[in-house]
C-alpha positions as CSV (number, residue, x, y, z in Angstrom):
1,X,338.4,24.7,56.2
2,X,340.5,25.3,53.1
3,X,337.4,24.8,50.7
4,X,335.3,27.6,52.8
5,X,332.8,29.5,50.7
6,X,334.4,33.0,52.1
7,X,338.4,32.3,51.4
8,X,337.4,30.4,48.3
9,X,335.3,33.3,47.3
10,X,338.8,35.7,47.8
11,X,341.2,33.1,46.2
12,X,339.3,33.0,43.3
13,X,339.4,36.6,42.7
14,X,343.1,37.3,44.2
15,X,344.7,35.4,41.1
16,X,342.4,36.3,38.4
17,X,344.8,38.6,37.1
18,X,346.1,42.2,37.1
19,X,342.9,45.1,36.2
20,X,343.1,47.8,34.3
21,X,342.8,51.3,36.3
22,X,340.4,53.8,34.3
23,X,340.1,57.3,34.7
24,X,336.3,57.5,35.5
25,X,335.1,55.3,38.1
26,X,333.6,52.3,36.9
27,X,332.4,48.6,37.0
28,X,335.5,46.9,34.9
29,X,334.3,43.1,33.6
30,X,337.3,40.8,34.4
31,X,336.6,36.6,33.2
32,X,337.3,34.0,36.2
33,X,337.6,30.5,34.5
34,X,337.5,28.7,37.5
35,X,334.6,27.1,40.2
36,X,333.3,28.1,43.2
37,X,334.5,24.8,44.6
38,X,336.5,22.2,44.4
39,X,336.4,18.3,45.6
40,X,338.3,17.6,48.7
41,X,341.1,14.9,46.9
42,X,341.3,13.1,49.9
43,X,338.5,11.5,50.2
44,X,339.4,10.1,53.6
45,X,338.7,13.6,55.1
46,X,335.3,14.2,56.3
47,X,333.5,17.4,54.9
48,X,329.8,18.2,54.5
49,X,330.0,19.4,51.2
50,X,328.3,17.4,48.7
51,X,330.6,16.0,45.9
52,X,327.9,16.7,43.1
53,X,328.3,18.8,40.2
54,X,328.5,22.7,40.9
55,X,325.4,24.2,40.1
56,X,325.7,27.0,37.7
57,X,325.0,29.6,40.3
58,X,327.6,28.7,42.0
59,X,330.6,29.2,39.2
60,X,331.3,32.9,38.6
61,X,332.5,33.4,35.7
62,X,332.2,37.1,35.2
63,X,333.4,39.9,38.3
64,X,332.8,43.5,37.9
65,X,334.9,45.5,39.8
66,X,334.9,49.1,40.9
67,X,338.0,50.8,39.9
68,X,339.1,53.8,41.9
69,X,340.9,56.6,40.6
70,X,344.4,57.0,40.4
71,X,346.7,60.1,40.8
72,X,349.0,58.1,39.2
73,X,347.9,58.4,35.7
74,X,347.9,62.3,35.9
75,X,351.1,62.6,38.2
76,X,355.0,61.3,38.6
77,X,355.3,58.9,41.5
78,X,357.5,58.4,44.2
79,X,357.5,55.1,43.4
80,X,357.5,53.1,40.1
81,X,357.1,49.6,38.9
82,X,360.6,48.2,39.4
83,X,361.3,49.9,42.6
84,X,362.1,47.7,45.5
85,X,359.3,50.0,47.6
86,X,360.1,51.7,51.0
87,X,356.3,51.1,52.5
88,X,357.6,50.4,55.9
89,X,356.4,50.9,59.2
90,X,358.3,54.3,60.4
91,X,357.9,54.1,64.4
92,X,355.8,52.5,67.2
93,X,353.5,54.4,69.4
94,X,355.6,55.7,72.2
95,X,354.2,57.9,75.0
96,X,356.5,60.7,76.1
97,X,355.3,61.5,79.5
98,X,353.1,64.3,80.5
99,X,351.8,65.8,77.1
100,X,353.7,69.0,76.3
101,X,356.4,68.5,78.3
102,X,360.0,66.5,78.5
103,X,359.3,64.6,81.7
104,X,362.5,62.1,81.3
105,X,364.9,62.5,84.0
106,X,368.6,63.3,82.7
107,X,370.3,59.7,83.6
108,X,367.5,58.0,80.9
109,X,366.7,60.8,78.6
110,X,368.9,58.8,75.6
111,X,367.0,55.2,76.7
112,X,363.5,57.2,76.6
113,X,364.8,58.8,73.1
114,X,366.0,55.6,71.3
115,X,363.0,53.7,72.8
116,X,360.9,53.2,70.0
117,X,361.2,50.5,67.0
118,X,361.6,52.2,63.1
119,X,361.1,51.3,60.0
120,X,359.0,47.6,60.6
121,X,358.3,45.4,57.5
122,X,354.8,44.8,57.2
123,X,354.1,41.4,57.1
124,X,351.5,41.6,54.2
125,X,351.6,44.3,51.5
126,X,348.0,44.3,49.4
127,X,348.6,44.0,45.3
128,X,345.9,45.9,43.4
129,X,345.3,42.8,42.4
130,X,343.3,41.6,45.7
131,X,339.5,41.9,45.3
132,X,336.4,41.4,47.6
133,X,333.6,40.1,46.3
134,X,330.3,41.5,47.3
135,X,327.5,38.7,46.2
136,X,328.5,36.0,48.3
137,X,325.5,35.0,49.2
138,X,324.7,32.8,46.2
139,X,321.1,31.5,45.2
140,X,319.3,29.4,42.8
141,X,318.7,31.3,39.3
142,X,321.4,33.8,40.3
143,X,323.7,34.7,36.8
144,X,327.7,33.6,37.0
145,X,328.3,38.1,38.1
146,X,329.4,38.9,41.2
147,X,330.7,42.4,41.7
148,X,333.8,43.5,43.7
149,X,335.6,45.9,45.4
150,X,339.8,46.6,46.0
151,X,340.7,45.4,48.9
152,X,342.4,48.0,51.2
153,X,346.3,47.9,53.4
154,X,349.0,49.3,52.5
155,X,350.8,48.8,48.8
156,X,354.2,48.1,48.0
157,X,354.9,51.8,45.8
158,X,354.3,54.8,47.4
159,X,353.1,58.2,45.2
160,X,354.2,60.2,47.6
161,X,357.0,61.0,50.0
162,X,355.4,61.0,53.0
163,X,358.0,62.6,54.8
164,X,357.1,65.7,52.4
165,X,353.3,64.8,52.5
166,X,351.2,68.0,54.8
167,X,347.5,66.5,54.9
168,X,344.5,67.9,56.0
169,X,341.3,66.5,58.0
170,X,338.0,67.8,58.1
171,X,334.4,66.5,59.5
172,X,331.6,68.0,58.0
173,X,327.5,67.1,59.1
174,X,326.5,66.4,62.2
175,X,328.2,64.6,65.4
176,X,328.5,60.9,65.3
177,X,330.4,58.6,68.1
178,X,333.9,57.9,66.7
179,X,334.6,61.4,65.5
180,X,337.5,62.1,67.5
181,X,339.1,58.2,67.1
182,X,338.8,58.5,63.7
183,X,340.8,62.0,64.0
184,X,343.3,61.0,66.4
185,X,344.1,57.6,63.7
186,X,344.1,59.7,61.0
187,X,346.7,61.2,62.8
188,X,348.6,59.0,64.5
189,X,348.8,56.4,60.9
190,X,350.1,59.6,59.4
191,X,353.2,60.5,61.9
192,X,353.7,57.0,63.5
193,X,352.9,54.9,59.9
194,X,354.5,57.3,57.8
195,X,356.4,59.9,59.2
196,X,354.7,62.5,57.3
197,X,355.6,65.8,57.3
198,X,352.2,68.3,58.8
199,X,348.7,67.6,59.8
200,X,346.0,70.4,59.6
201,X,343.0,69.8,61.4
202,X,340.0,72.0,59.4
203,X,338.0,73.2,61.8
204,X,334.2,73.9,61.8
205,X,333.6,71.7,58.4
206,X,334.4,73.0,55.0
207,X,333.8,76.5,56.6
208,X,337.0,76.3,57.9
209,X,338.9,76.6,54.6
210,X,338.1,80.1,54.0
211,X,336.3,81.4,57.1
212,X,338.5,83.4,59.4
213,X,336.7,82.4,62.5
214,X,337.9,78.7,62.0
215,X,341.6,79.4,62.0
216,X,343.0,75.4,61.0
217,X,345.0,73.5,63.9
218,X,348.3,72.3,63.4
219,X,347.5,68.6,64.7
220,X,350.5,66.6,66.7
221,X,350.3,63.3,68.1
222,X,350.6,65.0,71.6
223,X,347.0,67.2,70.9
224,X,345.0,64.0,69.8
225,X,346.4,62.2,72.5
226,X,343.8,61.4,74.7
227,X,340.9,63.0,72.3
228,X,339.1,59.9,71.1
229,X,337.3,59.9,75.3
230,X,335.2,62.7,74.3
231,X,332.7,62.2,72.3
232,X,332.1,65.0,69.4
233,X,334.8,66.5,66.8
234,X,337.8,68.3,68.8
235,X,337.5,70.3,64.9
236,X,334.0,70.9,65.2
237,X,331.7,70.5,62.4
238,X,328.9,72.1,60.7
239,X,326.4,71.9,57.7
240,X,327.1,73.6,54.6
241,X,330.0,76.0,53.3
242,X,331.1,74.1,50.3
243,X,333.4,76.5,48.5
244,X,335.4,74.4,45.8
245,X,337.3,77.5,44.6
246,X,338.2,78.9,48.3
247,X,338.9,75.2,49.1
248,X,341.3,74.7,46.3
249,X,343.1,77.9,47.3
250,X,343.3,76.6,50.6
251,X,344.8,73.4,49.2
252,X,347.0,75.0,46.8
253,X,348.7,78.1,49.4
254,X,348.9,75.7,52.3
255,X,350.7,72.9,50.0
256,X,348.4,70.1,50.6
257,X,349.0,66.7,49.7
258,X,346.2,64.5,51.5
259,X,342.6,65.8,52.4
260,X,340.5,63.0,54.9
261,X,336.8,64.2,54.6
262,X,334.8,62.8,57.5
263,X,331.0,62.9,56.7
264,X,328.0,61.1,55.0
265,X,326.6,60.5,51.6
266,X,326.0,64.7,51.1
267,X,329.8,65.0,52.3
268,X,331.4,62.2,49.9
269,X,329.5,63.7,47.0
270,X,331.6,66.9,48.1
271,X,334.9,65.2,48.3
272,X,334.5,63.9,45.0
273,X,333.9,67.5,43.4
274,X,336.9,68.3,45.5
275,X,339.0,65.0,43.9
276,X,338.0,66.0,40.6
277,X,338.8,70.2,40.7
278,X,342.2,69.1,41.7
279,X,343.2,66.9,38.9
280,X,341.3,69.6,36.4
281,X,343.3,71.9,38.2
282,X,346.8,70.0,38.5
283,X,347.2,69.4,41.6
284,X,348.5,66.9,43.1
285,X,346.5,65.9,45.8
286,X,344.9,62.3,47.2
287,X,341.3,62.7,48.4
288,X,339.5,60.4,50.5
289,X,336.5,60.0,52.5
290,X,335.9,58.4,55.5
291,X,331.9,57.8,56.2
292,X,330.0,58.9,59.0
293,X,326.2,58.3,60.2
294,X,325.1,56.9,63.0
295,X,321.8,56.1,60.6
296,X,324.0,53.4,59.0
297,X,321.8,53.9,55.5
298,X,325.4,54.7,53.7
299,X,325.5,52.0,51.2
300,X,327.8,48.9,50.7
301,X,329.5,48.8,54.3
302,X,328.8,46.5,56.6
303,X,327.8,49.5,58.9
304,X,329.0,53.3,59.7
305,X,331.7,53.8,62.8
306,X,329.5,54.9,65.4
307,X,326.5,52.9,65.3
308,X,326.8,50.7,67.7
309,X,328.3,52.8,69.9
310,X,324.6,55.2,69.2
311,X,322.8,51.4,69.9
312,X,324.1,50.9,73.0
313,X,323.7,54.7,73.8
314,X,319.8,54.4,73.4
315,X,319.8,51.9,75.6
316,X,319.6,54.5,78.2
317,X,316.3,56.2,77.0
318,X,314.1,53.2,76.2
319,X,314.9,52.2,79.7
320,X,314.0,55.6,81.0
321,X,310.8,55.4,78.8
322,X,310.1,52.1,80.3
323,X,310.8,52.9,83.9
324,X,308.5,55.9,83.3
325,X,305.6,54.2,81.7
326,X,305.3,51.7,84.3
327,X,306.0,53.7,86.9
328,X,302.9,56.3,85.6
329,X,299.2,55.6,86.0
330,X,296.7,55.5,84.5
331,X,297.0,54.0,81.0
332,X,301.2,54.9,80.8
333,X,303.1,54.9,77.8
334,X,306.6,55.8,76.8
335,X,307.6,57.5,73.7
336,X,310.9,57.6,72.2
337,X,312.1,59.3,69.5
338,X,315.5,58.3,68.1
339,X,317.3,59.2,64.8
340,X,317.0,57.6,61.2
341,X,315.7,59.9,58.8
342,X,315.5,57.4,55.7
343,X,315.9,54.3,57.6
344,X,315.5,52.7,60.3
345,X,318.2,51.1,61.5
346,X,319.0,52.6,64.5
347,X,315.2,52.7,66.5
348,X,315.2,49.0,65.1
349,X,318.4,47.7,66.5
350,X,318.1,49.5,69.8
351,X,314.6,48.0,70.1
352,X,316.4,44.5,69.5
353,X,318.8,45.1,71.7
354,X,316.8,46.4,74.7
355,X,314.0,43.7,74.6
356,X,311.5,46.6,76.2
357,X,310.0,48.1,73.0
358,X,306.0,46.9,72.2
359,X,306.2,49.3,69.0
360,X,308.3,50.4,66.1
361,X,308.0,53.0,63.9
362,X,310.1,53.5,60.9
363,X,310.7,55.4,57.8
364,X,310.2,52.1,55.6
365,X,307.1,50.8,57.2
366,X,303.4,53.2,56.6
367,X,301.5,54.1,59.3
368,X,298.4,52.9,59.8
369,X,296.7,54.8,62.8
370,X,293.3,52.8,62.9
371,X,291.6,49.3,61.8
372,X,292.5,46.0,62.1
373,X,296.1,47.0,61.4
374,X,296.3,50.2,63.4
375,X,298.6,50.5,65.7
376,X,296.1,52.9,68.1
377,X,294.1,50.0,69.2
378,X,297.3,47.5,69.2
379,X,298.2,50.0,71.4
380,X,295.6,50.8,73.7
381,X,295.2,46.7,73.8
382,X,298.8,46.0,74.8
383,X,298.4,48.7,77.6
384,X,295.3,47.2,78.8
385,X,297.1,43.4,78.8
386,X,300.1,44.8,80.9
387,X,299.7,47.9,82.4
388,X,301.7,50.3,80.2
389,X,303.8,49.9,76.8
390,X,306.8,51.7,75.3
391,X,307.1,52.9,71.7
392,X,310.2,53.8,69.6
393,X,309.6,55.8,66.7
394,X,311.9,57.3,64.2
395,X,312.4,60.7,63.2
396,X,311.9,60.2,59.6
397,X,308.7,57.8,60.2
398,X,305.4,58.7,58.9
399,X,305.9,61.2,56.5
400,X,302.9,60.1,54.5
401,X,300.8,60.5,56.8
402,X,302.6,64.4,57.4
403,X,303.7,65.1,54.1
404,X,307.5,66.2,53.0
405,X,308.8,69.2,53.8
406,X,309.7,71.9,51.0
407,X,312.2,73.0,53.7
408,X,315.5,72.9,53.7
409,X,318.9,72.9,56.2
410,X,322.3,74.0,55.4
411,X,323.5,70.2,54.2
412,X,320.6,70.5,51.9
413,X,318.8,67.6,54.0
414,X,314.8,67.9,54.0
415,X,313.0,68.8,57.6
416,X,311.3,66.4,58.8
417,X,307.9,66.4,60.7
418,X,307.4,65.9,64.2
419,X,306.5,62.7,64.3
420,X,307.4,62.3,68.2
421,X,304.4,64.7,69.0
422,X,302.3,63.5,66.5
423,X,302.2,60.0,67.6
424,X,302.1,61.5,71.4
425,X,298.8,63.6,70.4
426,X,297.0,61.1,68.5
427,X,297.4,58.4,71.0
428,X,295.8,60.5,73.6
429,X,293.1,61.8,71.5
430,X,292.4,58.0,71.0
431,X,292.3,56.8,75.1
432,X,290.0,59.7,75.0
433,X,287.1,58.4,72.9
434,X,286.8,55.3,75.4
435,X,286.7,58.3,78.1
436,X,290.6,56.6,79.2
437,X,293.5,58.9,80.1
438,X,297.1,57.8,79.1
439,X,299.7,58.9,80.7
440,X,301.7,59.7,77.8
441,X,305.4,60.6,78.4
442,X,307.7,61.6,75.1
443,X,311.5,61.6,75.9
444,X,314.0,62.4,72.9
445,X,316.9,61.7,73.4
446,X,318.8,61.9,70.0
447,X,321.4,64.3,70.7
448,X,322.7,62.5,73.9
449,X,322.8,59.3,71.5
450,X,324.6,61.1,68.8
451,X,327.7,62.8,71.0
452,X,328.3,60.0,73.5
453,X,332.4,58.5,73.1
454,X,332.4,55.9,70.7
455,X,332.7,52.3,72.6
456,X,335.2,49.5,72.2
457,X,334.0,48.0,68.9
458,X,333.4,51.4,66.9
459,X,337.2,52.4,68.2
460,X,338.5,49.4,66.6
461,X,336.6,50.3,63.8
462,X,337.7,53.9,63.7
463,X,341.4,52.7,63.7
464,X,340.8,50.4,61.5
465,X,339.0,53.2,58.7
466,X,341.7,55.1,59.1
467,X,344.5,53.3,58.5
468,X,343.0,52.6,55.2
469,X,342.4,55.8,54.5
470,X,345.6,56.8,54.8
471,X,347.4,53.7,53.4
472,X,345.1,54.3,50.1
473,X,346.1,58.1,50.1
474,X,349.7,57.3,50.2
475,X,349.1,54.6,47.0
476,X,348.1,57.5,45.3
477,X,344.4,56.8,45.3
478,X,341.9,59.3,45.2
479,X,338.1,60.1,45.1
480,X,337.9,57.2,47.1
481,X,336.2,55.9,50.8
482,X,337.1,53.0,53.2
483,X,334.9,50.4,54.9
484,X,334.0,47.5,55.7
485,X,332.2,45.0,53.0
486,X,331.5,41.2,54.0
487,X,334.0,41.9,56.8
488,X,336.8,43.1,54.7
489,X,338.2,46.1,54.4
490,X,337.8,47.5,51.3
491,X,337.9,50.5,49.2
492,X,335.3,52.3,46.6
493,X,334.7,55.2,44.3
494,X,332.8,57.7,46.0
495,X,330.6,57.9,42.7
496,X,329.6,54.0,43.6
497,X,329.0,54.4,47.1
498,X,326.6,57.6,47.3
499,X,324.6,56.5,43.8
500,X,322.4,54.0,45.9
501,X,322.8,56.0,48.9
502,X,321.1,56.4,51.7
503,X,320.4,53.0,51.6
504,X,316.9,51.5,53.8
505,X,316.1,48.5,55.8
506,X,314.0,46.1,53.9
507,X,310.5,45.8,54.9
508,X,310.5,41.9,54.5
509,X,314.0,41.3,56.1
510,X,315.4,39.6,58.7
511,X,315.5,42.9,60.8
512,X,312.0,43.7,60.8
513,X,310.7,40.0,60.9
514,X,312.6,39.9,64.5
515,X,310.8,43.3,65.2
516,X,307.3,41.5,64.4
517,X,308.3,38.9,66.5
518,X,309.6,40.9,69.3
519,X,306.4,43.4,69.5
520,X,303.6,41.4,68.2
521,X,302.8,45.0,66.5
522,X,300.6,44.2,63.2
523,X,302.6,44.5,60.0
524,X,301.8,47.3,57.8
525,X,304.3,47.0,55.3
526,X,303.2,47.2,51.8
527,X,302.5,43.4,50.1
528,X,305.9,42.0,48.2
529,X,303.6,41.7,45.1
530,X,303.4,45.8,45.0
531,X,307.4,46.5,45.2
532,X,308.9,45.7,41.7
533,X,311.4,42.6,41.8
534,X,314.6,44.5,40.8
535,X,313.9,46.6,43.9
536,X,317.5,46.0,46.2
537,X,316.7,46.7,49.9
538,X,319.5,45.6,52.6
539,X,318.3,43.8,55.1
């Protein structure tokens, strides 16, 4: 329907005009004289939109948009206003047989050769002038703002040359299903997109741009081939080793062009000091992040690649849980730990999803062990109504009850208590008192969730990141990451996206409401009245 909330949304913001590109990352005010709707003219077509006057939080009249930096204001381009633009397709995907070798027998080796398609128009090219508007959800009292981010494909002008561009990829932080896809795209949009010149695959995180026990690999289309089956990084990864100087001179000696940084919200705020040195330091060089966690709490995106891929992976243990609870007498119970260190995405959703779970524990909800809210006796009641009951907790759940950690790991992330055992002990101290033994049985499975292949959905995804990635890199944008917001594909300053992060799931959203529902668990989440309105959780 042409008058659609969604496409009106994007048309309004598409022709508002061109934006000015600033140096620093920031939220750039552009006027939109225009309404969110418009009356259908025919009036003999049917529509369910009401034909009153537009409410005034409906008409935007103000967008702020987050600019992303350009290499273009310190550097020369390849490309220039003017130019007619050579951003085309370079070849299809073509497989050459048995990887490594020439496999072609003689009599068709020039058909085999001259098999592939070059240099494809694309059928869109994406102005600068393209925004996606993140408020779309509009409600009463709301103020005529909306904010926005530049949508992402590929451009028209082109910085660089890609067939002189080397780039570099690196994942950093801990495994994550998709690793590998996003690699081999990377990759592939690099050669097959845009014929560029080397890949270097950095290899055990930013270690491996100075350590000599992480020698880089030379990445070819024939290496990533088949990669994105496996689950984990075919570079390996690790925590730590940021090294802007040694990373520079990496950059710098190796002639570097393009650096992908795979990782989370601690790893973005890296690429960015990375973005910036380079600039300070001349050098010519487009850096972009791609984001990783299969906590999903990055913020903005729709979600991380690889969490539903980890969703469906846990799957697996709450139905282990569950077989062994029931299976267990007397009194069994099933505890599962899963990640989610600030939120609670993941235990939530694979709760949802398997339909098994009587009780969920998460970093955004207290817990109450005892009383009319405690969730001992919901417990011990739920076991005595059917026989057995299965718990999820998260890793990062009930630190105020533990207390933070002063310790650190080498990403700089807090430890976190042991909630899993916790949970396990106090539960069976608390059977005990009625002079009851559970048959308690704690299963943690996060490691298995976290280096499982990524599944159809988060490989579209991954190809889809990538591509971005890449097509932004070769625009000349930098300091920048790629995802997914209201569906589109967008791109944002790294400054923007790790100030709010790690985002949390809100304790009075739709997410937990369905986990209330599902578990009948009491609700310990602190009253609405104690959280301070301008509070932003995502639901």
């Amino acid at each position: 329907m042409k008058n659609f909330i969604a496409s009106t949304l994007f048309l309004l913001v598409q022709f508002a005009g061109a934006f000015t590109v600033t140096k620093v990352p920031k939220l750039h005010k552009t006027r939109i004289q225009s309404k969110l709707f418009k009356e259908i003219q025919n009036s003999d077509r049917k529509s369910d939109f009401s034909k009153n006057v537009t409410p005034s939080y409906l008409t935007i009249t103000e967008v702020l948009v987050a600019e992303v930096d350009s290499l273009r204001e310190n550097f020369p381009s390849f490309e220039n206003e003017g130019d007619e633009g050579s951003n085309r397709i370079k070849m299809n995907k073509r497989n050459r047989g048995i990887i490594g070798q020439e496999v072609y027998m003689q009599d068709d080796q020039d058909f085999c050769e001259n098999s592939h398609v070059a240099n494809v128009d694309y059928n869109q090219l994406i102005s600068e002038s393209e925004l996606v508007l993140v408020d779309i959800v509009r409600k009463p009292g709301m103020e005529g703002v909306s904010r926005a981010f530049h949508r992402a494909g590929p451009r028209k002008l082109l910085h660089f040359d890609p067939s002189k561009v080397n780039a570099a990829i690196v994942t950093c932080g801990g495994l994550c299903p998709g690793l590998n896809n996003v690699i081999r795209e990377l990759t592939h949009s690099l050669y097959y997109l845009y014929g560029a010149n080397k890949v270097y695959g950095i290899r055990g995180g930013f270690h491996g741009f100075h350590s000599p026990d992480y020698p880089p690999l030379v990445l070819t289309n024939e290496i990533v081939e088949n990669i994105h089956h496996e689950g984990g990084t075919i570079l390996r990864s690790s925590r730590g080793g940021f090294d802007i100087d040694k990373i520079l001179h990496f950059i710098e000696n190796n002639d570097i062009q393009m650096l992908f940084v795979i990782g989370g919200d601690g790893t973005h705020r890296g690429a960015y000091a990375i973005s910036e040195a380079c600039i300070a330091n001349d050098l010519n060089v487009a850096v972009s992040g791609i984001p990783k966690t299969i906590d999903n709490d990055v913020d903005y995106i729709d979600r991380s690649f690889g969490f539903v891929s980890a969703v469906e992976a846990a799957q697996a243990g709450i139905r282990t849980a569950k077989t062994e609870a029931m299976c267990n007498v007397p009194n069994g119970i099933g505890i599962i730990k899963l990640m989610g260190r600030s939120a609670g995405f993941l235990a939530s959703y694979a709760a949802l999803g398997s339909g098994d779970v009587d009780l969920v524990l998460i970093p955004e909800i207290p817990i109450v062990l005892e009383g009319p809210n405690g969730i001992l006796p919901f417990l011990r009641r739920r076991v005595k109504e059917q026989k057995y009951a299965v718990v999820v907790v998260a890793e990062g759940a009930g630190e105020e009850l533990l207390g933070k950690s002063e310790e650190l790991d080498g990403g700089g992330n807090r430890a976190l208590p042991k909630i899993g055992e916790f949970v396990q002990k106090r539960v069976g101290d608390y059977f005990k008192r009625f002079g009851e033994t559970a048959t308690i049985k704690y299963i943690d499975p996060s490691y298995t969730v976290r280096s499982v292949p990524a599944n159809g959905a988060d490989s579209l995804y991954c190809m889809l990141l990538a591509q971005n990635a890449v097509h932004g890199a070769m625009a000349g944008l930098t300091g920048f990451s790629t995802g997914l917001v209201g569906n589109k594909a967008v791109y944002l300053p790294i400054p923007q996206l790790v100030a709010t992060s790690p985002r949390t799931m809100s304790p009075y959203g739709r997410t937990w409401e369905r986990i209330l529902a599902m578990t009948g668990q009491p609700n310990t989440a602190p009253p609405m009245e104690e959280i301070k309105k301008e509070t932003d959780f995502c639901d």
